[in-house]
C-alpha positions in Angstrom: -15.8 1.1 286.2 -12.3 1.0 284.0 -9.5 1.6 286.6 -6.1 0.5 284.2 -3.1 2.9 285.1 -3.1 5.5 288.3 -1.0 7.5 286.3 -3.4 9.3 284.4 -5.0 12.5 285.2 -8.8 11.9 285.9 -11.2 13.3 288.4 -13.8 11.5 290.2 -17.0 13.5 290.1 -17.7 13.5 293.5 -21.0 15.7 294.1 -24.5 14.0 295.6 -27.5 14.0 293.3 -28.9 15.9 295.3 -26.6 18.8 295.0 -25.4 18.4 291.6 -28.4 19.7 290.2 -29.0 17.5 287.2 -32.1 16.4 286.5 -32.1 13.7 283.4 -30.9 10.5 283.7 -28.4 11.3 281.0 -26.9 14.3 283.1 -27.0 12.4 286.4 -25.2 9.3 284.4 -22.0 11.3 284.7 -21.8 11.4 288.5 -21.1 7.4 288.4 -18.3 7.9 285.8 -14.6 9.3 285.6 -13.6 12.4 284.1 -10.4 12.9 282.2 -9.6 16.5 281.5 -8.2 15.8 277.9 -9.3 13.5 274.9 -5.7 12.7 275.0 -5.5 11.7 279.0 -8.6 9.9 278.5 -6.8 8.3 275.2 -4.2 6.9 277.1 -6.3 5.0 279.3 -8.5 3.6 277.0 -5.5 2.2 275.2 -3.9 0.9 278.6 -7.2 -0.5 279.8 -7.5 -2.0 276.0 -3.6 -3.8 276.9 -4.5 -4.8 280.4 -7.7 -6.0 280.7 -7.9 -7.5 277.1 -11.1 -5.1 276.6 -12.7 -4.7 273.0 -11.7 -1.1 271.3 -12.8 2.1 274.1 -13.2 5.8 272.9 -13.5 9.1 274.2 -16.5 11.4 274.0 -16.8 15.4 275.9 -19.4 14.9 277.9 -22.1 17.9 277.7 -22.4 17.8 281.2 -19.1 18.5 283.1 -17.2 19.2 279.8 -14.7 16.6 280.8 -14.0 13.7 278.4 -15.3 10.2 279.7 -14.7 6.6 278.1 -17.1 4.8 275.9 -17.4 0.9 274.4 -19.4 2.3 271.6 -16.9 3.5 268.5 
């Protein structure tokens, strides 16, 4: 898990399996990462975890799930 600046507004998805009511792997995949609310909040901390951590270029993708944005290693 990428945790860079405290600043930025993200949400911790917080529900149990058991309640969230996914049923793929895919869907349930998105209770173990953060949510940012924009492509722009989650830009931001990609480029600060990028600085701080000396991490390889992240990117942003809307997840279909929670239609939040999360970050990704694949761009």
């Amino acid at each position: 898990m990428l945790v860079c600046a405290p600043n930025v507004r993200e949400s911790r998805v917080s529900i149990s399996l058991q309640q969230s009511g996914f049923t793929s792997s895919k869907e349930r995949s998105c209770l173990s990462k953060r949510r940012y609310w924009s492509q722009v909040d989650a830009m931001v901390m990609a480029a600060r975890c990028m600085e701080r951590r000396n991490l390889p270029a992240l990117g942003a993708y809307r997840c279909g799930n929670c239609a939040g944005w999360h970050l990704t290693r694949q761009v």
